[in-house]
N, C-alpha and C positions, 0 to 999 in steps of 0.2 A: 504494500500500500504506500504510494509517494505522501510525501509531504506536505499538507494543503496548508496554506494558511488564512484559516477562519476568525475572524476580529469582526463582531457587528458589536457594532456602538449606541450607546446613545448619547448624541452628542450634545444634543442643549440639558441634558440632567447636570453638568459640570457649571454648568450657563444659569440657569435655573433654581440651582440648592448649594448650598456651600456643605460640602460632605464632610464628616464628621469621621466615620470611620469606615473599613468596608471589610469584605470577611468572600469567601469563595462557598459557593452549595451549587450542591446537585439536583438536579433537573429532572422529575418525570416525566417523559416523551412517548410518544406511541415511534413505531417503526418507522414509517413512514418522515414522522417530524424531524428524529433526527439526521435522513437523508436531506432533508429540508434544507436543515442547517449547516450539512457540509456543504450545500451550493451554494451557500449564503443570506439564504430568500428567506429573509427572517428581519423583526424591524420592533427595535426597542421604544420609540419616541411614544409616551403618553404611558408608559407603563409603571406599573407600579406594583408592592405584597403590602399584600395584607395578613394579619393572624384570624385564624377562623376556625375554633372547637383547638385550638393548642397548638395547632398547624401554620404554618408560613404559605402561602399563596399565592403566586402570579398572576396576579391580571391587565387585561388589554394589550398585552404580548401580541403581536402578528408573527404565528410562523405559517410562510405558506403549504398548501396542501401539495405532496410531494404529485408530479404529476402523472407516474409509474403507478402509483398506488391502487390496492384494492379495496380502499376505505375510502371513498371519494366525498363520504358525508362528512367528513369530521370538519370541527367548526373551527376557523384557524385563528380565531381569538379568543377557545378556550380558555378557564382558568386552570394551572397546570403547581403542581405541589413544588415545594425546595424543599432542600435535604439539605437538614445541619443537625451537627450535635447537641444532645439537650441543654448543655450550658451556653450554648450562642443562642439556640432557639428560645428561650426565654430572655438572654439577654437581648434582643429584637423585641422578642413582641412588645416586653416593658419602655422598650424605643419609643414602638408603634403607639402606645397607650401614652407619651407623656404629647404635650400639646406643644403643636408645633415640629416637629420630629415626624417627616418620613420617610420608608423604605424605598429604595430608589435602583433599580436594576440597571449596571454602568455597560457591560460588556458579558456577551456570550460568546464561550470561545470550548473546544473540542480538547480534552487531555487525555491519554491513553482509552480512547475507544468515549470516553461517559463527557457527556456536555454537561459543561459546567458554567456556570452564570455568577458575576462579581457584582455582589448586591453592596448598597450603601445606606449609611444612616443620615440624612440629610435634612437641613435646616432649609425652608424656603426662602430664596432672596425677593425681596421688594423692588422695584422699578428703578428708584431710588441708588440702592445697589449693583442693581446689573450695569445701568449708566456710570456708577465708579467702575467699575470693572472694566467696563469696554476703554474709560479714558486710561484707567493702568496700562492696561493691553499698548495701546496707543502708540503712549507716552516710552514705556517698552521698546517697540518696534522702534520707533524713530532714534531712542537713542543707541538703536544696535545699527541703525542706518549710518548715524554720525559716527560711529565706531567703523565699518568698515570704508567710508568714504575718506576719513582718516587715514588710513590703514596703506 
């Protein structure tokens, strides 16, 4: 089996939430989902877990429906279980439960055969915030400009 390399993102969740901490869990997938997501055809933006009966949760995940499949009902924005040890699973849910604090799916990416998904703990930023951010960025950029025009 060659080497693929699988990196979907989500990319305004960095933009979005200022991440607090993040942790790696495992992914319940039907057959088909995870050929899905070695093609790549998978899309994190709007998603979010939730705790529900003890459990950690995914939802509004798009993974497409593999198009080989013999399951061609399955609904591709499912809510689909994480897999973490009991002492991170509670440490999350108590995330999820305090106000203001949530779970925020960064990247889904393939390790030895089992998908795996890099969840975060995340603060949501204000408008207010994001526009400090973007001028950081900026102001950043320009003076790595004057650094190499220097140069």
């Amino acid at each position: 089996m060659k080497n693929q390399n699988i990196n979907i993102t989500n990319k305004k969740a960095r933009f979005d939430y200022a991440i607090l901490q993040t942790i790696e869990a495992g992914l319940v997938l039907n057959s088909s989902e995870i050929k899905s997501i070695r093609e790549n055809r998978a899309n994190l933006t709007g998603a979010y877990a939730y705790p529900s009966k003890g459990e950690l949760w995914l939802h509004n995940a798009h993974i497409a429906v593999y198009p080989y499949s013999n399951e061609p009902d399955i609904d591709p924005l499912r809510s689909r279980k994480l897999l973490l040890k009991k002492k991170q699973l509670k440490e999350y849910i108590n995330a999820a439960e305090k106000q203001g604090l949530s779970i925020i799916p960064l990247k889904i990416y393939v390790a030895k055969h089992y998908a795996k998904i890099l969840i975060g703990i995340g603060k949501g930023r204000r408008n207010y915030d994001k526009r400090k951010l973007l001028k950081e960025r900026d102001a950043l950029a320009e003076s790595r400009q004057a650094i190499k025009r220097r140069d």
